[in-house]
C-alpha positions as CSV (number, residue, x, y, z in Angstrom):
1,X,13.1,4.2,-5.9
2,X,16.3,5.3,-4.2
3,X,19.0,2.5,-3.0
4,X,21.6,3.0,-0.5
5,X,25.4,1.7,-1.6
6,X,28.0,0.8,1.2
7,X,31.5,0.8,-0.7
8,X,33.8,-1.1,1.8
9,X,37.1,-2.4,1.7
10,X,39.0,-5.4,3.2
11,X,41.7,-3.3,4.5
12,X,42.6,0.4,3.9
13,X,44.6,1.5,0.7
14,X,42.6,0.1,-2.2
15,X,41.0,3.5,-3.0
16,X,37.8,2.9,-1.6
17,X,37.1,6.8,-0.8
18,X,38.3,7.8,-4.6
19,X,35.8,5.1,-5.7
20,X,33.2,6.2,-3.3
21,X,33.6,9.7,-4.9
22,X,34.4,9.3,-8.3
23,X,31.2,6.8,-8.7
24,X,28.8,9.8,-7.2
25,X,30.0,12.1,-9.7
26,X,29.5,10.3,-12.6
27,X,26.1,9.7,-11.2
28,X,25.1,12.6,-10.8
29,X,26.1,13.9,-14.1
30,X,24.0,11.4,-15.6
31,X,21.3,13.4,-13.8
32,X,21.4,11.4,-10.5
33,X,21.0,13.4,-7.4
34,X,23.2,11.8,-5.1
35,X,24.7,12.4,-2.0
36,X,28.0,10.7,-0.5
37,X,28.3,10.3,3.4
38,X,31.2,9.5,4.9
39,X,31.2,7.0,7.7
40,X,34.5,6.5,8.6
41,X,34.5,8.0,11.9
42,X,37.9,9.4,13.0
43,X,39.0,8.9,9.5
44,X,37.7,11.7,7.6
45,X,38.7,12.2,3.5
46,X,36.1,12.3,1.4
47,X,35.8,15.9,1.9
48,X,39.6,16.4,0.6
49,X,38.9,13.7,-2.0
50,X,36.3,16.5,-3.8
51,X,38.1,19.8,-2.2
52,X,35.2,20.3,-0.2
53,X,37.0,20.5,3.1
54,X,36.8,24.0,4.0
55,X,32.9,23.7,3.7
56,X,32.2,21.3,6.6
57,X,30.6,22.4,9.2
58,X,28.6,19.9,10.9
59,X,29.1,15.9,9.8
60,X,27.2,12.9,10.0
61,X,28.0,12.2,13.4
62,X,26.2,15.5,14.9
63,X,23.5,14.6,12.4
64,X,22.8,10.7,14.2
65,X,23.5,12.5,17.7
66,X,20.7,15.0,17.1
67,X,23.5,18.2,17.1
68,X,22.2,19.4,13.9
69,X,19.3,18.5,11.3
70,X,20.3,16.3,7.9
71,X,20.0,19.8,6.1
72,X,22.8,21.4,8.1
73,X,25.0,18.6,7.4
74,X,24.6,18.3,3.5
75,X,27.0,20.0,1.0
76,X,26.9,20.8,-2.1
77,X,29.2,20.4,-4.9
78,X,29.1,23.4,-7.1
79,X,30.7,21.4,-10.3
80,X,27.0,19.0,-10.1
81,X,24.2,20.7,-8.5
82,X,23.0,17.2,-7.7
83,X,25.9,16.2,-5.7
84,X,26.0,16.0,-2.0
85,X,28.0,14.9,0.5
86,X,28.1,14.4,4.4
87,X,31.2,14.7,6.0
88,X,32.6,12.5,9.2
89,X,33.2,13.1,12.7
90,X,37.2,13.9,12.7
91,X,37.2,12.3,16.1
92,X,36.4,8.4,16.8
93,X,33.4,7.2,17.5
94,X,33.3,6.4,21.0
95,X,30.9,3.5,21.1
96,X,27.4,5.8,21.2
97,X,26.5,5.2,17.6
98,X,24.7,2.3,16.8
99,X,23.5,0.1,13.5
100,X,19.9,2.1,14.2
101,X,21.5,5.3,14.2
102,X,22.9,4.9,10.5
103,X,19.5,3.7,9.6
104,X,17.4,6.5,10.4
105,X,20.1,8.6,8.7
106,X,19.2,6.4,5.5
107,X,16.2,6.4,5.5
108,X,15.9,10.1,5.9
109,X,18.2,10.3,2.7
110,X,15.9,7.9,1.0
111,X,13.5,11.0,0.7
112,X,15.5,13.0,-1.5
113,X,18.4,11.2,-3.2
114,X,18.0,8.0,-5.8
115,X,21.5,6.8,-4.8
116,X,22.6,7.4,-1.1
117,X,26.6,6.3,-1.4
118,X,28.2,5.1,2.2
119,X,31.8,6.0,2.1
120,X,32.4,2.9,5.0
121,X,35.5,2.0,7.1
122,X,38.2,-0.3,6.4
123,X,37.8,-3.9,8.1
124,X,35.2,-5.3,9.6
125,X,34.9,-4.2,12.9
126,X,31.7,-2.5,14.2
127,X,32.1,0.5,12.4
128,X,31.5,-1.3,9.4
129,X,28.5,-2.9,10.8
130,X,26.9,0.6,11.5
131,X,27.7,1.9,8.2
132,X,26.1,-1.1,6.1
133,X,23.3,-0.9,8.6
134,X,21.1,0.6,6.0
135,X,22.8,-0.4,2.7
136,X,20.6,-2.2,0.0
137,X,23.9,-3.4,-1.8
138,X,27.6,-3.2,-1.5
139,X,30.4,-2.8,-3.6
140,X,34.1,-4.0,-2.4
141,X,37.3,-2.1,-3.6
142,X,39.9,-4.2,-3.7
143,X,43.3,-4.9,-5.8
144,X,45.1,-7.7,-7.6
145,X,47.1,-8.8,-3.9
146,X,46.6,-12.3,-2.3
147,X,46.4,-10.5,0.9
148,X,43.5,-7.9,-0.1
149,X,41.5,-10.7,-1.6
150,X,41.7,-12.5,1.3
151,X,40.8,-9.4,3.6
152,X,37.9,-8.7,0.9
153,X,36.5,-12.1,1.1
154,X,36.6,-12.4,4.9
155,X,34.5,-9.0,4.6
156,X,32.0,-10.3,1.8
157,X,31.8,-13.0,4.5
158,X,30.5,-10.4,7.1
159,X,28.4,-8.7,4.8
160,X,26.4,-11.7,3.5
161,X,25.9,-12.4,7.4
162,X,24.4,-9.2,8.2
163,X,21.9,-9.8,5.5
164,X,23.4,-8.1,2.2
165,X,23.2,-10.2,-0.3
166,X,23.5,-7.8,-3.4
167,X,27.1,-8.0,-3.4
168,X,30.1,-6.6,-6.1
169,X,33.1,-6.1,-6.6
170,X,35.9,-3.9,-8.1
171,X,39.3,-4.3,-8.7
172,X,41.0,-1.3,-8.3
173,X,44.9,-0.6,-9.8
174,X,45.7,-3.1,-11.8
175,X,48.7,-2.8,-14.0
176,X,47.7,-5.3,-16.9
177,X,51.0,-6.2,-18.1
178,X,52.4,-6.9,-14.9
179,X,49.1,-9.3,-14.7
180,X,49.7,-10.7,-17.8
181,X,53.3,-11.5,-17.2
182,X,52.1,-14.1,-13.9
183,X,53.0,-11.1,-11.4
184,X,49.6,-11.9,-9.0
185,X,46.8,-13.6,-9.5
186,X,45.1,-13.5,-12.8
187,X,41.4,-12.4,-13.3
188,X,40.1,-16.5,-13.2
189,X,42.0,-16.6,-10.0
190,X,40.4,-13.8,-8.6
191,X,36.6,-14.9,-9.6
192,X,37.6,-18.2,-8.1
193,X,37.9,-16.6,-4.9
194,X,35.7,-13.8,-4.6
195,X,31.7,-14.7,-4.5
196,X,29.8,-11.5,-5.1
197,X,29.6,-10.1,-9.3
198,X,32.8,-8.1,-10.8
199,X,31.3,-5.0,-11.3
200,X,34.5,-3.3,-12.8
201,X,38.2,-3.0,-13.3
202,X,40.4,0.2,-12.5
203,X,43.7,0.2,-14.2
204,X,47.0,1.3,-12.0
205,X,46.8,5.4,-13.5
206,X,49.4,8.3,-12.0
207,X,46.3,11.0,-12.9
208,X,44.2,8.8,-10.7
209,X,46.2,9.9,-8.0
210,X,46.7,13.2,-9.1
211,X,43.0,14.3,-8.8
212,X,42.8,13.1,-4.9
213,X,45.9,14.9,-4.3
214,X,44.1,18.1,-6.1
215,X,40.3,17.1,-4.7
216,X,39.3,16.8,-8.5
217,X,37.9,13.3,-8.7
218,X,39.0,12.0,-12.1
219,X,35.6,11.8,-13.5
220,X,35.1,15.8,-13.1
221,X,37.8,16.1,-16.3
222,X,36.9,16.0,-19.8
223,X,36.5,12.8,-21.5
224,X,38.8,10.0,-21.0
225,X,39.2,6.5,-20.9
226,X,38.9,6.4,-17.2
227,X,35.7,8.1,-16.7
228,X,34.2,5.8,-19.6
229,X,35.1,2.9,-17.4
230,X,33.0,4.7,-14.2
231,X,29.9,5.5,-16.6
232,X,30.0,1.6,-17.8
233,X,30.2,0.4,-13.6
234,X,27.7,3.0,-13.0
235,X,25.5,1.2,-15.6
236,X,26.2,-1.9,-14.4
237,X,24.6,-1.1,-10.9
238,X,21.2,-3.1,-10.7
């Protein structure tokens, strides 16, 4: 049975889109087949996030406004022949798209993908309520700062209230030591104030940023500890 993810974040700058893509790749090399869309209309980087940018040719946006069929839309990742994405619109929407729209799109995707990823806007305005339109769960990205926690749990907020209740969420770039030391909130501290399950926790890594910058998502590499920590949130998925 396939199940439709939202990844969203409280505010932008919490790696949501290298979570978004780094999470369908080790999926799919587990055998998954997968496709990421993005739905951050006007926004558009999950395409540069996997170097797939000089592939798009239609996006999801034609695809919900009847331009083009889900078909024309898809591409494929060479690296995992199981891999997909769907591009954004590079321009706003302008109001025409609704929850429904992202639906249908779902639902279609239901019929050929076990995990159908939403790559969703930052915030919680409606953009983010079309994009979790169709989710089954959602993960949060979010780091170590009072502020993001804040922003995340005023989102988990809006989530539960338009009727998701499988909820996570993952910490993203956190320098241990610096948590150790009292610089943030620690890990109980956190909990404390988040409701939905910790699904996983990213550690602050330079090569993490390095593989956006080169549209290799980190999990593409050989072996390392990072990727291990993907595999074991993958697994941790219900």
């Amino acid at each position: 049975m396939s199940k439709v993810i939202l990844v969203a974040s409280g505010k932008g700058g919490t790696g949501k889109t290298m979570f978004s893509s780094n999470l369908g790749g080790i999926l799919a090399e587990a055998g998954k087949n997968v496709v990421i869309v993005d739905a951050d209309m006007g926004q558009r980087n999950l395409d540069l996030y996997l170097g797939l940018e000089n592939r798009v040719v239609y996006d999801a946006y034609d695809v919900m406004t009847g331009v083009c069929t889900v078909e024309q839309a898809l591409i494929r990742d060479k690296r995992f022949p199981s891999l997909y994405i769907m591009a954004a619109s590079p321009a706003s929407d302008d109001g025409e798209l609704t929850p429904d729209n992202m639906k249908e799109l779902c639902d279609n995707l239901r019929k050929g993908f076990d995990y159908v990823i939403i790559d969703g806007p930052s915030g919680i305005e409606q953009n983010l309520r079309n994009a979790a339109a169709g989710a089954d769960a959602a993960i949060i990205v979010t780091v170590p700062e009072y502020s993001s926690l804040r922003d995340a749990d005023i989102l988990d907020r809006v989530l539960l209230g338009n009727g998701i209740r499988e909820r996570y969420y993952v910490l993203n770039k956190v320098m241990v030591e610096l948590m150790k030391e009292g610089y943030g909130p620690s890990l109980k501290e956190i909990a404390g104030i988040l409701m939905p399950e910790l699904l996983g926790i990213i550690q602050f890594d330079e090569n993490i940023f390095i593989s956006t910058t080169l549209g290799v998502p980190i999990v593409f590499q050989k072996e390392t500890y990072i990727k291990e920590n993907f595999r074991r949130i993958a697994n941790r998925i219900k």
